[in-house]
N, CA, C and O atoms as a Tripos MOL2 file, in Angstrom:
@<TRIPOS>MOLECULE
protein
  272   271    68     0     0
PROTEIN
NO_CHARGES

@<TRIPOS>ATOM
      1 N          -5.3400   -2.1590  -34.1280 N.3       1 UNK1
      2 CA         -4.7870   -1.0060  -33.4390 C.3       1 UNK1
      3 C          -5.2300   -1.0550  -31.9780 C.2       1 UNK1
      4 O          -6.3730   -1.4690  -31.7860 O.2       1 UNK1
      5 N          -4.5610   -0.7240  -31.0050 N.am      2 UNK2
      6 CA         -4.7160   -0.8090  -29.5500 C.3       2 UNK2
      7 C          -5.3180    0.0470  -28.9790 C.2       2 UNK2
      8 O          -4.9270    1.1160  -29.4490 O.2       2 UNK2
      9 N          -5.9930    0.2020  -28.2880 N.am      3 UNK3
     10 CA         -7.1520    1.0610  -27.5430 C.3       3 UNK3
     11 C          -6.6360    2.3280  -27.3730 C.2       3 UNK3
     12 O          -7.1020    3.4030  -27.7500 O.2       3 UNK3
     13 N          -5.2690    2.0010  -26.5510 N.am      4 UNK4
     14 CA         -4.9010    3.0860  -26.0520 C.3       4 UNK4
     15 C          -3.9410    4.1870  -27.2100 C.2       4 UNK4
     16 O          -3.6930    5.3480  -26.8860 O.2       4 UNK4
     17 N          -3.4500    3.5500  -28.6540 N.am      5 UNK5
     18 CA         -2.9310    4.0980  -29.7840 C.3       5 UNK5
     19 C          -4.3240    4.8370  -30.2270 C.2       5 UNK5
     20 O          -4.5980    6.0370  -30.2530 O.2       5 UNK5
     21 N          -4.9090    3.9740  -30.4810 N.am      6 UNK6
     22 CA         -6.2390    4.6070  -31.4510 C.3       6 UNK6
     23 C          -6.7720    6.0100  -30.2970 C.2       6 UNK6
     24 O          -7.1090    7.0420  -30.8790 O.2       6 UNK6
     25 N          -6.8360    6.0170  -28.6890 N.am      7 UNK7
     26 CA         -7.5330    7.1790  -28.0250 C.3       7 UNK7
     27 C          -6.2710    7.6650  -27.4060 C.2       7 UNK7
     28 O          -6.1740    7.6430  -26.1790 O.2       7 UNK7
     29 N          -5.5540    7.9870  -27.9500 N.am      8 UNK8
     30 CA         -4.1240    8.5600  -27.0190 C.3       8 UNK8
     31 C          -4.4990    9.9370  -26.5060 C.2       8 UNK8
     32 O          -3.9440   10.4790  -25.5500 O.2       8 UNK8
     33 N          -5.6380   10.5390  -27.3320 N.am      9 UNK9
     34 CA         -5.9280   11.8250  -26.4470 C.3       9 UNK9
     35 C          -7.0780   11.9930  -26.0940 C.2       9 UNK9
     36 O          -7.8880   11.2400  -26.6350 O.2       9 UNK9
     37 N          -7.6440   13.0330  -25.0570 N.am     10 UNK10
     38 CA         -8.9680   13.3280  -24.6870 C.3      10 UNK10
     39 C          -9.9590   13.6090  -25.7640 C.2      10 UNK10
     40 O         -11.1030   13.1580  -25.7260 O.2      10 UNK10
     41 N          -9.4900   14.3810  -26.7520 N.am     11 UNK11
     42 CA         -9.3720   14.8620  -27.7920 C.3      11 UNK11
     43 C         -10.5930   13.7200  -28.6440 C.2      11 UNK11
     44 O         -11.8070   13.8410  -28.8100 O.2      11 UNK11
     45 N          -9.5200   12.5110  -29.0960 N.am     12 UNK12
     46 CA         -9.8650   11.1780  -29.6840 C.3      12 UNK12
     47 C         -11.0680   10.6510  -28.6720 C.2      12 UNK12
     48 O         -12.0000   10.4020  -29.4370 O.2      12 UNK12
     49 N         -11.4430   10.3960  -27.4750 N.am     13 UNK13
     50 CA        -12.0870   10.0370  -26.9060 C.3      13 UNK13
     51 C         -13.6640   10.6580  -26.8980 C.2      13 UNK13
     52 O         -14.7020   10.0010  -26.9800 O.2      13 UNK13
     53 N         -13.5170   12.1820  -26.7700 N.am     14 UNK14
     54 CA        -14.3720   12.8900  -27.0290 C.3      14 UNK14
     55 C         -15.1760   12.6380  -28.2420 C.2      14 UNK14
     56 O         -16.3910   12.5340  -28.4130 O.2      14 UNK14
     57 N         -14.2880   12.5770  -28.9340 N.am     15 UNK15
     58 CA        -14.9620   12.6390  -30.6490 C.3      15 UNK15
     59 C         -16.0190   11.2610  -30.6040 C.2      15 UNK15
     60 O         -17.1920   11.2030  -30.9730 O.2      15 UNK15
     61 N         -14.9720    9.9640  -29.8880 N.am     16 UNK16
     62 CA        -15.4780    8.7290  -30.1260 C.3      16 UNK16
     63 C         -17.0070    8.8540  -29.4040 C.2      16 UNK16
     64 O         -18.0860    8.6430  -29.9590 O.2      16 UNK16
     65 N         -16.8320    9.1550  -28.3620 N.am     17 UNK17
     66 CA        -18.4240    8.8300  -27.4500 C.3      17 UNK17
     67 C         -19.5730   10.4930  -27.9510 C.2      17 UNK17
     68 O         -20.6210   10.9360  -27.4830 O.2      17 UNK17
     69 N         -18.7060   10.9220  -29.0230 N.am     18 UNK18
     70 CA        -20.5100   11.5400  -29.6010 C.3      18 UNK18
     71 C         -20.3950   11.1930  -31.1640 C.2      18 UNK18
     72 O         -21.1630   11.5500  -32.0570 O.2      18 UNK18
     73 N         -19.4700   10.5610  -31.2470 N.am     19 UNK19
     74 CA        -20.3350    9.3970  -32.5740 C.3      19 UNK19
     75 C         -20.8470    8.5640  -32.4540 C.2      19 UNK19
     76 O         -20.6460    7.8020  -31.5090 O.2      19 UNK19
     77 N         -21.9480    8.3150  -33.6020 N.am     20 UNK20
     78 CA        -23.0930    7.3150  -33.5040 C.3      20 UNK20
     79 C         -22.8740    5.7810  -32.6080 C.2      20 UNK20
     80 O         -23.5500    5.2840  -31.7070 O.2      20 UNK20
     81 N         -21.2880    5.1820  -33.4890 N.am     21 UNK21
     82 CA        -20.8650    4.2700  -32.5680 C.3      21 UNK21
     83 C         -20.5240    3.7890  -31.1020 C.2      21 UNK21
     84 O         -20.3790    2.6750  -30.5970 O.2      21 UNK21
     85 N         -20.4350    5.4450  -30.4920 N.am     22 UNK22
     86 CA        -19.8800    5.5090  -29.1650 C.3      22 UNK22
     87 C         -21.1900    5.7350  -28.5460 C.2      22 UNK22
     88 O         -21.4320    5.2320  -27.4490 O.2      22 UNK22
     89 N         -22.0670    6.4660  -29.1750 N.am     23 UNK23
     90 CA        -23.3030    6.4490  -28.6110 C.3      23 UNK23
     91 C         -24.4760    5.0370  -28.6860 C.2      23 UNK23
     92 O         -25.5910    4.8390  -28.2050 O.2      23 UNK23
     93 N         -23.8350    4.4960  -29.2770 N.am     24 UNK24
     94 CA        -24.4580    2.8450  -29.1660 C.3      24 UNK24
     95 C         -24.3050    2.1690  -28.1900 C.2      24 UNK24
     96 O         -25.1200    1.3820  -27.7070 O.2      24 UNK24
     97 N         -22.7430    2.5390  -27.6420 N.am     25 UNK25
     98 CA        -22.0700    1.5450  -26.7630 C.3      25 UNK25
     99 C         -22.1480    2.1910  -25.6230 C.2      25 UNK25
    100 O         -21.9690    1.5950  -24.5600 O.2      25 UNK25
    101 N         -22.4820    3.7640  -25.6890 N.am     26 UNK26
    102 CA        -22.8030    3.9850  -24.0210 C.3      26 UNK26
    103 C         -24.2150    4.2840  -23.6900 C.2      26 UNK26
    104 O         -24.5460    4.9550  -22.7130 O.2      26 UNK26
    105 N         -25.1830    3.6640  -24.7010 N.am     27 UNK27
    106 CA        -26.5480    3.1190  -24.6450 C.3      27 UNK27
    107 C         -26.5500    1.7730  -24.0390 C.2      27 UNK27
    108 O         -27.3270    1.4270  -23.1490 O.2      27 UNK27
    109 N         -25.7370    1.1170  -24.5120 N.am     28 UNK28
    110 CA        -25.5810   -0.7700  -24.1940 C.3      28 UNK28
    111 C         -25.2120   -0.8180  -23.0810 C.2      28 UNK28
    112 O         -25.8130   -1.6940  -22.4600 O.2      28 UNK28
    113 N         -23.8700    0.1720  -22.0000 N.am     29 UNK29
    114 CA        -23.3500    0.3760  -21.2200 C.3      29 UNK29
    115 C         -24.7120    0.4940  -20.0330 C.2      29 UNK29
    116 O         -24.9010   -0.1160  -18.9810 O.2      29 UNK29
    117 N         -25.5900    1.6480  -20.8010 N.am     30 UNK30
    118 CA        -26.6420    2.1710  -19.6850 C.3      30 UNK30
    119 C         -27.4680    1.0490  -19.0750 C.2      30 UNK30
    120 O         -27.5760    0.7670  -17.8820 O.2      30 UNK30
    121 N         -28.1260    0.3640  -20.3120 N.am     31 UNK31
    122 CA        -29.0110   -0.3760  -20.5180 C.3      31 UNK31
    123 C         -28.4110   -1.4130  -19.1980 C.2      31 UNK31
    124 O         -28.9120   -1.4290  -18.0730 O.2      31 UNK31
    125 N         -27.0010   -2.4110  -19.7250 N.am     32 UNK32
    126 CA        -26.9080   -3.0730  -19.1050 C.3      32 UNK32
    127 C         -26.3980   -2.9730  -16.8310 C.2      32 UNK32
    128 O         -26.3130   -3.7600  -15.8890 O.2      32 UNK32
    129 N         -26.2550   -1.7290  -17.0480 N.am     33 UNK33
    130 CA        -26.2170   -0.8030  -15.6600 C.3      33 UNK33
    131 C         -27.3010   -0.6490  -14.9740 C.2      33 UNK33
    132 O         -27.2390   -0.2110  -13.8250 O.2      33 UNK33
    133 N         -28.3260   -0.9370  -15.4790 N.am     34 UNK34
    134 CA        -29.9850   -0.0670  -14.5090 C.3      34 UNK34
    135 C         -30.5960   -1.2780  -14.5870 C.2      34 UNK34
    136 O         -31.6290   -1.3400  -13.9200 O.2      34 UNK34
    137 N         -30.0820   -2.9580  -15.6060 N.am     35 UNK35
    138 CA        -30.5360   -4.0670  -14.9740 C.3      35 UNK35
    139 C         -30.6300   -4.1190  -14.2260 C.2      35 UNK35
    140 O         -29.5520   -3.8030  -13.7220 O.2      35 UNK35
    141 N         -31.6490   -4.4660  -13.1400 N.am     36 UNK36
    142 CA        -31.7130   -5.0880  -11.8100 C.3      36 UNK36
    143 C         -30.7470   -6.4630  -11.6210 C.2      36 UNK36
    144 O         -29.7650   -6.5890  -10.8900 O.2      36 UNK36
    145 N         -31.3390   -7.4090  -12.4930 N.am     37 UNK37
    146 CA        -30.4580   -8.3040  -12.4810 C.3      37 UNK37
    147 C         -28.8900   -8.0380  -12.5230 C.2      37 UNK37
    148 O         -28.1920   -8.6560  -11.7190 O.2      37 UNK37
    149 N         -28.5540   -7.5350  -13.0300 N.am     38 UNK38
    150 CA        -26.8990   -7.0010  -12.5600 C.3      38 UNK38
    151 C         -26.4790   -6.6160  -11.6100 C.2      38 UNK38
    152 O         -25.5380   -7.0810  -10.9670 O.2      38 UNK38
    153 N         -27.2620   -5.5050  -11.3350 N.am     39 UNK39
    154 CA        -27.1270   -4.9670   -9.9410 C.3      39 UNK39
    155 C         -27.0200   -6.1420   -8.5570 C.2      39 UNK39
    156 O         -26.1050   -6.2140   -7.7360 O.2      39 UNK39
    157 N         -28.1490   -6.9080   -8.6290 N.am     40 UNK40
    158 CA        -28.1840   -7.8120   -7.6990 C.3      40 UNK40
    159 C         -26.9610   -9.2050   -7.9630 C.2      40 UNK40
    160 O         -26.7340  -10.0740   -7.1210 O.2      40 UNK40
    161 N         -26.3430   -9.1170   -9.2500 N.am     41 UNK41
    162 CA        -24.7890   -9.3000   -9.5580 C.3      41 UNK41
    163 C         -23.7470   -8.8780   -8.5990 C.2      41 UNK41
    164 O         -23.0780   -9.4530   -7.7400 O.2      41 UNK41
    165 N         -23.7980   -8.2350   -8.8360 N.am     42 UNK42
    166 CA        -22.9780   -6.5340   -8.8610 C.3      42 UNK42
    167 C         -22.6080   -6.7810   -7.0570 C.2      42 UNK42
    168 O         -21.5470   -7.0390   -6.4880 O.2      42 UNK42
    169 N         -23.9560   -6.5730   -6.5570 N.am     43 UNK43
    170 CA        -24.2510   -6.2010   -4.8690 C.3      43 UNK43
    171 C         -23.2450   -7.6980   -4.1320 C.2      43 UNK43
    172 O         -22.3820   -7.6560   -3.2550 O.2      43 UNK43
    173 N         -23.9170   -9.2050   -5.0850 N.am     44 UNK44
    174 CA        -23.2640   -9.8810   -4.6620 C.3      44 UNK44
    175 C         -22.0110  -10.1280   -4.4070 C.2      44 UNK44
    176 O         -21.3950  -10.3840   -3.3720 O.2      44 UNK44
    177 N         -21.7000  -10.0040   -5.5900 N.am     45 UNK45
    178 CA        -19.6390   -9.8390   -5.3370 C.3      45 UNK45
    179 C         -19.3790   -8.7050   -4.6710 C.2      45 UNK45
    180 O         -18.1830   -8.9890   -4.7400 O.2      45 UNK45
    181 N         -19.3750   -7.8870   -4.2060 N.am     46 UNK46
    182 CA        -18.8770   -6.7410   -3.4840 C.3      46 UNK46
    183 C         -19.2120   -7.0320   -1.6710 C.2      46 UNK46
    184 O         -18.5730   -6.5290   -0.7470 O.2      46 UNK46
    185 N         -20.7170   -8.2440   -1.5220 N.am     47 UNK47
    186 CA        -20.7600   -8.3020   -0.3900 C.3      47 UNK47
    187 C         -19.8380   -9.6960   -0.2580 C.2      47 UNK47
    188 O         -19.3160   -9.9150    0.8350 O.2      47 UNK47
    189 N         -19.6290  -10.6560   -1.3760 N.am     48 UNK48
    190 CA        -18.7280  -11.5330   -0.9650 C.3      48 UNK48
    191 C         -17.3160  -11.0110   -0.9760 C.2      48 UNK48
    192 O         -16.4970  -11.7560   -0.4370 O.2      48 UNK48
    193 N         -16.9000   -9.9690   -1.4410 N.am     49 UNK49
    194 CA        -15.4880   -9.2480   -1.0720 C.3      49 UNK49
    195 C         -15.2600   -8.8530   -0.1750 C.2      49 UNK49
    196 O         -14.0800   -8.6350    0.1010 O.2      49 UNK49
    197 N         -16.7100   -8.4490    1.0930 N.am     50 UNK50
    198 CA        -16.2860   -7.6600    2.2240 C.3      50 UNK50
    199 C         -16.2230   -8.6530    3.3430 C.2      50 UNK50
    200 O         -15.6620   -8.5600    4.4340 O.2      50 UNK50
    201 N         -17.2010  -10.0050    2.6190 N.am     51 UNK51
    202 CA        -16.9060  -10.7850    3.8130 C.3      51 UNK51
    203 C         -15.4560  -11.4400    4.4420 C.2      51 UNK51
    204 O         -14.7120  -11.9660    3.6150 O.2      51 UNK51
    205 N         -15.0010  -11.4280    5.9620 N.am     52 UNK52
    206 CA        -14.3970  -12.0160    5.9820 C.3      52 UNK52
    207 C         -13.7950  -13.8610    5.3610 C.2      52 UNK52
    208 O         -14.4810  -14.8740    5.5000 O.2      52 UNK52
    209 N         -12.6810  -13.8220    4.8420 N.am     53 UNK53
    210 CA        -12.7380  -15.2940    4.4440 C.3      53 UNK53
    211 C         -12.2400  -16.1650    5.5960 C.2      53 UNK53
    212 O         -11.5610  -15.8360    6.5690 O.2      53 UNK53
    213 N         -12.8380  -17.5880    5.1850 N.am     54 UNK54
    214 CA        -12.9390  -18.5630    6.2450 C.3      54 UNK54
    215 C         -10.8540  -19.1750    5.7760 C.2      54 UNK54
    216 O         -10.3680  -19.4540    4.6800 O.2      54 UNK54
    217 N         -10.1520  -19.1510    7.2860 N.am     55 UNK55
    218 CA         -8.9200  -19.9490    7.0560 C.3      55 UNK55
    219 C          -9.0150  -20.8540    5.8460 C.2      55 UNK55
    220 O          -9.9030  -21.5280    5.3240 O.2      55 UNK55
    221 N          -7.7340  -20.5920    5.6120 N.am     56 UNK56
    222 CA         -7.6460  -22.5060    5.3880 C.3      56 UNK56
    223 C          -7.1040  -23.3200    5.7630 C.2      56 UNK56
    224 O          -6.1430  -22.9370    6.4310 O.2      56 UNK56
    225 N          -7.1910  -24.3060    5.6990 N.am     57 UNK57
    226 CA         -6.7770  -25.1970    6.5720 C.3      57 UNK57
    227 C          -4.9860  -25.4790    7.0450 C.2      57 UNK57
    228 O          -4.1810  -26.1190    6.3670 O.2      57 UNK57
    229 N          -4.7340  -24.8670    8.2420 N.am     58 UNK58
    230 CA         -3.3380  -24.8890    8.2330 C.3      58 UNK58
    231 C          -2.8150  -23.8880    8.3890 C.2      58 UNK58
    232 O          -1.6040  -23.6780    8.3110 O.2      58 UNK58
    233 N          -3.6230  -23.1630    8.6210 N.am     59 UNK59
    234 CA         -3.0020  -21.4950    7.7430 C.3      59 UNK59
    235 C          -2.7250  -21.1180    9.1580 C.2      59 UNK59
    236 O          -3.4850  -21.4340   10.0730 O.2      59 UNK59
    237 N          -1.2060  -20.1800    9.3870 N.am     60 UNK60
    238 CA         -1.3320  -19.6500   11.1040 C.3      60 UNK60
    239 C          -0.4220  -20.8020   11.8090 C.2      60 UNK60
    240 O           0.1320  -20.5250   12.8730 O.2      60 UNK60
    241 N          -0.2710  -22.0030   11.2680 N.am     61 UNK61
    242 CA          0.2940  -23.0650   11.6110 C.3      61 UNK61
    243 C           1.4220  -23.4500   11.5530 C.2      61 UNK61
    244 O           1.9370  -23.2960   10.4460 O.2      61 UNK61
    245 N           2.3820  -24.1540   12.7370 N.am     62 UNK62
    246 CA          4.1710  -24.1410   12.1590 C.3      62 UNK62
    247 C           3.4890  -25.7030   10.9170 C.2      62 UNK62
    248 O           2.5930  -26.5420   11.0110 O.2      62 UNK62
    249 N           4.2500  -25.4570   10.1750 N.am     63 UNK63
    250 CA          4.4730  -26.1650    9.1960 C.3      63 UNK63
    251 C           5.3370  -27.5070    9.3940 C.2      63 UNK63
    252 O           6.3740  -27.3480   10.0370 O.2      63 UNK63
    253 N           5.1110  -28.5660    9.0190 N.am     64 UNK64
    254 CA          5.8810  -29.9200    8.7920 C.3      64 UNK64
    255 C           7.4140  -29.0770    8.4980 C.2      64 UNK64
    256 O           7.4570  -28.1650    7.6730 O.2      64 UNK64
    257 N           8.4060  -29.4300    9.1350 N.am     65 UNK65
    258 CA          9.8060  -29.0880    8.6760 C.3      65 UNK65
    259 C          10.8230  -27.6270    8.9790 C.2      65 UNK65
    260 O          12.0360  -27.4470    8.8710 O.2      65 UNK65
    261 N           9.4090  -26.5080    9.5040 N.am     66 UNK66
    262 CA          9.8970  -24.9300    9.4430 C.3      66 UNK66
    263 C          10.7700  -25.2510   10.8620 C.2      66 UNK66
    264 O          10.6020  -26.1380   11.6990 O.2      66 UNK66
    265 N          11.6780  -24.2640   10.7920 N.am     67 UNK67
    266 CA         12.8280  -24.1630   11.7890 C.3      67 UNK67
    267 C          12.4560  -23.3040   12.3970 C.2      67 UNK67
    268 O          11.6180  -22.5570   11.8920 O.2      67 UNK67
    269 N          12.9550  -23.0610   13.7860 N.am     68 UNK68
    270 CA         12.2810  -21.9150   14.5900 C.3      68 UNK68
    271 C          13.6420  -20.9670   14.9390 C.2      68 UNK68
    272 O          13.5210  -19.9270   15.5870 O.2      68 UNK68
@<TRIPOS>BOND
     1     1     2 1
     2     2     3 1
     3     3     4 2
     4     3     5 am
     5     5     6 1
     6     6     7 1
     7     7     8 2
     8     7     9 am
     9     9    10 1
    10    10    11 1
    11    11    12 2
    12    11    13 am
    13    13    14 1
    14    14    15 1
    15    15    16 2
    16    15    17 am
    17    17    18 1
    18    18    19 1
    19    19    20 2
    20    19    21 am
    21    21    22 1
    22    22    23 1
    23    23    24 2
    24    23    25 am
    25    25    26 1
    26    26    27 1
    27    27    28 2
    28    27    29 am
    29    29    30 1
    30    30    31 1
    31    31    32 2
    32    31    33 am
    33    33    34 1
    34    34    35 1
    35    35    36 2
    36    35    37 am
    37    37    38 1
    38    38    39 1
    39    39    40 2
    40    39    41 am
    41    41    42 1
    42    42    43 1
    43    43    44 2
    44    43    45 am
    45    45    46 1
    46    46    47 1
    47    47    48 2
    48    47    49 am
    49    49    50 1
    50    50    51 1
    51    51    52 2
    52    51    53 am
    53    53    54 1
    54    54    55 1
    55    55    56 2
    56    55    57 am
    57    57    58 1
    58    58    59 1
    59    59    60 2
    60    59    61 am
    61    61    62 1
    62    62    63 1
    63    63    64 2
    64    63    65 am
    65    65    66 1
    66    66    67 1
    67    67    68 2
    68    67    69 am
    69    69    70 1
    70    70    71 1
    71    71    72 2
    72    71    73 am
    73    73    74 1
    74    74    75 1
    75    75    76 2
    76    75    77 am
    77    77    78 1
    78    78    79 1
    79    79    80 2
    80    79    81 am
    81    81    82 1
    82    82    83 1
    83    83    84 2
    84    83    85 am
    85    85    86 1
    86    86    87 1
    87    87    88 2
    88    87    89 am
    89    89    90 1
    90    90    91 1
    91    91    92 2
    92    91    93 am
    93    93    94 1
    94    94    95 1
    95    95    96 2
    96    95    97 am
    97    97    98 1
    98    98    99 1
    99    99   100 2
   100    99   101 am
   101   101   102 1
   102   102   103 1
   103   103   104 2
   104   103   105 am
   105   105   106 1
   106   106   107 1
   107   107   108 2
   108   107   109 am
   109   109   110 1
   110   110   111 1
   111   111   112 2
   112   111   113 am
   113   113   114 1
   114   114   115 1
   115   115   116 2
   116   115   117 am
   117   117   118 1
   118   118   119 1
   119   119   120 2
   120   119   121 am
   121   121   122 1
   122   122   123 1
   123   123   124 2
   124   123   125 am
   125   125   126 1
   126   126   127 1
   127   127   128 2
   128   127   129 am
   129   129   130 1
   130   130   131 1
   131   131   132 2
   132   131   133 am
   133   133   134 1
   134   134   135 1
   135   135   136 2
   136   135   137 am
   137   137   138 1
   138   138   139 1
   139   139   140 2
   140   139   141 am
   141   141   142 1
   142   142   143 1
   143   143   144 2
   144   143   145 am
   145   145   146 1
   146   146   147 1
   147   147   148 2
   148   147   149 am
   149   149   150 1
   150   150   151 1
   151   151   152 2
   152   151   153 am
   153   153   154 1
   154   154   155 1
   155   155   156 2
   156   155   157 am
   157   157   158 1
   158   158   159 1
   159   159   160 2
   160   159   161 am
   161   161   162 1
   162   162   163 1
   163   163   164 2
   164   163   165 am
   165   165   166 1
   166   166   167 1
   167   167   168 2
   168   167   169 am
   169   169   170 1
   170   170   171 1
   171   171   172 2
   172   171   173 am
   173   173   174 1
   174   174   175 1
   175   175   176 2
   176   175   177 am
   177   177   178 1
   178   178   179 1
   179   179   180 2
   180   179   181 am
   181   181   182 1
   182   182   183 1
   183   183   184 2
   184   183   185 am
   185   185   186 1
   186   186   187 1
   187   187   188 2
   188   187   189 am
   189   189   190 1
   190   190   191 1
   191   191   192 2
   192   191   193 am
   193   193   194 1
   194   194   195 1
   195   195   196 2
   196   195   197 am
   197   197   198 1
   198   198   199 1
   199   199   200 2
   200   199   201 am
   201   201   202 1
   202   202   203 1
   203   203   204 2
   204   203   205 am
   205   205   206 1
   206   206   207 1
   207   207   208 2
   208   207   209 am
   209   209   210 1
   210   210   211 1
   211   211   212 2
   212   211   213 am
   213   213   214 1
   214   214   215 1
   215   215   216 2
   216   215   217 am
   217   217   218 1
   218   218   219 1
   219   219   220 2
   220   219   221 am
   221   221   222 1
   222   222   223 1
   223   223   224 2
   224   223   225 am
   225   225   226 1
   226   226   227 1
   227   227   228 2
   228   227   229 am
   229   229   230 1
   230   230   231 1
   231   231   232 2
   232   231   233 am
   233   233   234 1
   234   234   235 1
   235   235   236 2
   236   235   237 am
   237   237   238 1
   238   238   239 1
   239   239   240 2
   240   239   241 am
   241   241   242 1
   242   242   243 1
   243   243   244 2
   244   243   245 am
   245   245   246 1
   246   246   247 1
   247   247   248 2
   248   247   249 am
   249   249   250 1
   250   250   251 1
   251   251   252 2
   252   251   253 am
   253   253   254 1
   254   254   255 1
   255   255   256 2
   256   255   257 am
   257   257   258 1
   258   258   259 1
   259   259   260 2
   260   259   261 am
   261   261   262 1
   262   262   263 1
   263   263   264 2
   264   263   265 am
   265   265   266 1
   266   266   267 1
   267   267   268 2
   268   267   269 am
   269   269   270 1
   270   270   271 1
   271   271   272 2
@<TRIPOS>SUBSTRUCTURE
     1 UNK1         2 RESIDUE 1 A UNK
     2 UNK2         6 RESIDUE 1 A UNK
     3 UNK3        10 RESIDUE 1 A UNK
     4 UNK4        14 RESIDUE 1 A UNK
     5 UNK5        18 RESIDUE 1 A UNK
     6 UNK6        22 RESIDUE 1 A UNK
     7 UNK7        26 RESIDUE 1 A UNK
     8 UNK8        30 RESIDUE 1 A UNK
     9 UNK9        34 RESIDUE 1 A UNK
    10 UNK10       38 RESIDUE 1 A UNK
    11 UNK11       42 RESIDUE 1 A UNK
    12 UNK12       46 RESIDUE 1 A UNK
    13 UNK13       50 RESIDUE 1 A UNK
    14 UNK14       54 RESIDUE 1 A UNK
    15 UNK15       58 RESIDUE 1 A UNK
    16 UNK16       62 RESIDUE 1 A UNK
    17 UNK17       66 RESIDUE 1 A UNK
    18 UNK18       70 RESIDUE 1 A UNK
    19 UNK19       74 RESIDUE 1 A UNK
    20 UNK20       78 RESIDUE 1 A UNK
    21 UNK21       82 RESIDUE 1 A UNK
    22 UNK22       86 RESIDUE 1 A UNK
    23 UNK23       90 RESIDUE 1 A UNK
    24 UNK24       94 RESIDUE 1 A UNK
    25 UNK25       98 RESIDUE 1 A UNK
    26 UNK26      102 RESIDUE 1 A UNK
    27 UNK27      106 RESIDUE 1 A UNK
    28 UNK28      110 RESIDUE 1 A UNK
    29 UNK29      114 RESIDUE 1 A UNK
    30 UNK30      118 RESIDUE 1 A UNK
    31 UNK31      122 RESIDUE 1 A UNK
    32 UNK32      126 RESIDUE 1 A UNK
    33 UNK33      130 RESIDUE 1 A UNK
    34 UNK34      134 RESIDUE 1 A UNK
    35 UNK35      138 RESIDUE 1 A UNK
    36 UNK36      142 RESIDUE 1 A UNK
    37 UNK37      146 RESIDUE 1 A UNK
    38 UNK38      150 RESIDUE 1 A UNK
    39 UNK39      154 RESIDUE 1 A UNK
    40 UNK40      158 RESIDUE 1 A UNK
    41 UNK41      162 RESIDUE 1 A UNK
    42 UNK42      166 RESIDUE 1 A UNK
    43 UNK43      170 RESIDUE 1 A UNK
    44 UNK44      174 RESIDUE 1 A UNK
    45 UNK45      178 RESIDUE 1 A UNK
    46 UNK46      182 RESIDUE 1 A UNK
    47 UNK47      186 RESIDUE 1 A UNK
    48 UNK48      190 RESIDUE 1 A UNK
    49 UNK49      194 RESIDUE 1 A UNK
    50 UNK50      198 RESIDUE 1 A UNK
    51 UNK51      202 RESIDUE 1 A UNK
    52 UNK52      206 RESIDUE 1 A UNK
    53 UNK53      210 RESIDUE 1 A UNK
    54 UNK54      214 RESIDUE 1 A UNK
    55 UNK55      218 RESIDUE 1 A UNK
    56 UNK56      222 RESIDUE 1 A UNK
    57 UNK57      226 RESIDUE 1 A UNK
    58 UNK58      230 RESIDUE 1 A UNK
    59 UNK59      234 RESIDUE 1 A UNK
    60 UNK60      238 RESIDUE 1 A UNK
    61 UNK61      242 RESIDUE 1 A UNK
    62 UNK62      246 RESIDUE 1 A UNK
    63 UNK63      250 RESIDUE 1 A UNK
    64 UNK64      254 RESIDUE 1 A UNK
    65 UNK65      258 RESIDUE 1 A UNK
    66 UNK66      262 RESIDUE 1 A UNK
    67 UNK67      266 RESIDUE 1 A UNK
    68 UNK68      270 RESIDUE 1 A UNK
């Protein structure tokens, strides 16, 4: 059954995250969130997203063949 069939309402969602099961998984959720090691994951990709990227090669360039 598909995530979104099985929680089609707030309703269903609610129920899920204060049963035991949902409270497992937003224990596992926590746990793996307040890693440091993630975080310093985490920090990395977001500062390699802000960096500008380097051309590539060609790029900006008339092309072999383009018509003007």
């Amino acid at each position: 059954m598909s995530m979104l069939k099985k929680f089609g309402s707030v309703t269903a969602v609610i129920a899920f995250i204060n049963s035991p099961t949902g409270q497992k998984m937003l224990g596992k959720a926590k746990e793996v969130v307040t890693d440091p090691r993630n975080q310093q994951k985490a920090a990395e990709f977001v500062n390699k997203l802000k960096r500008p990227s380097t051309p590539r090669p060609g790029a900006g360039t008339d092309q072999p063949g383009a018509t003007h």
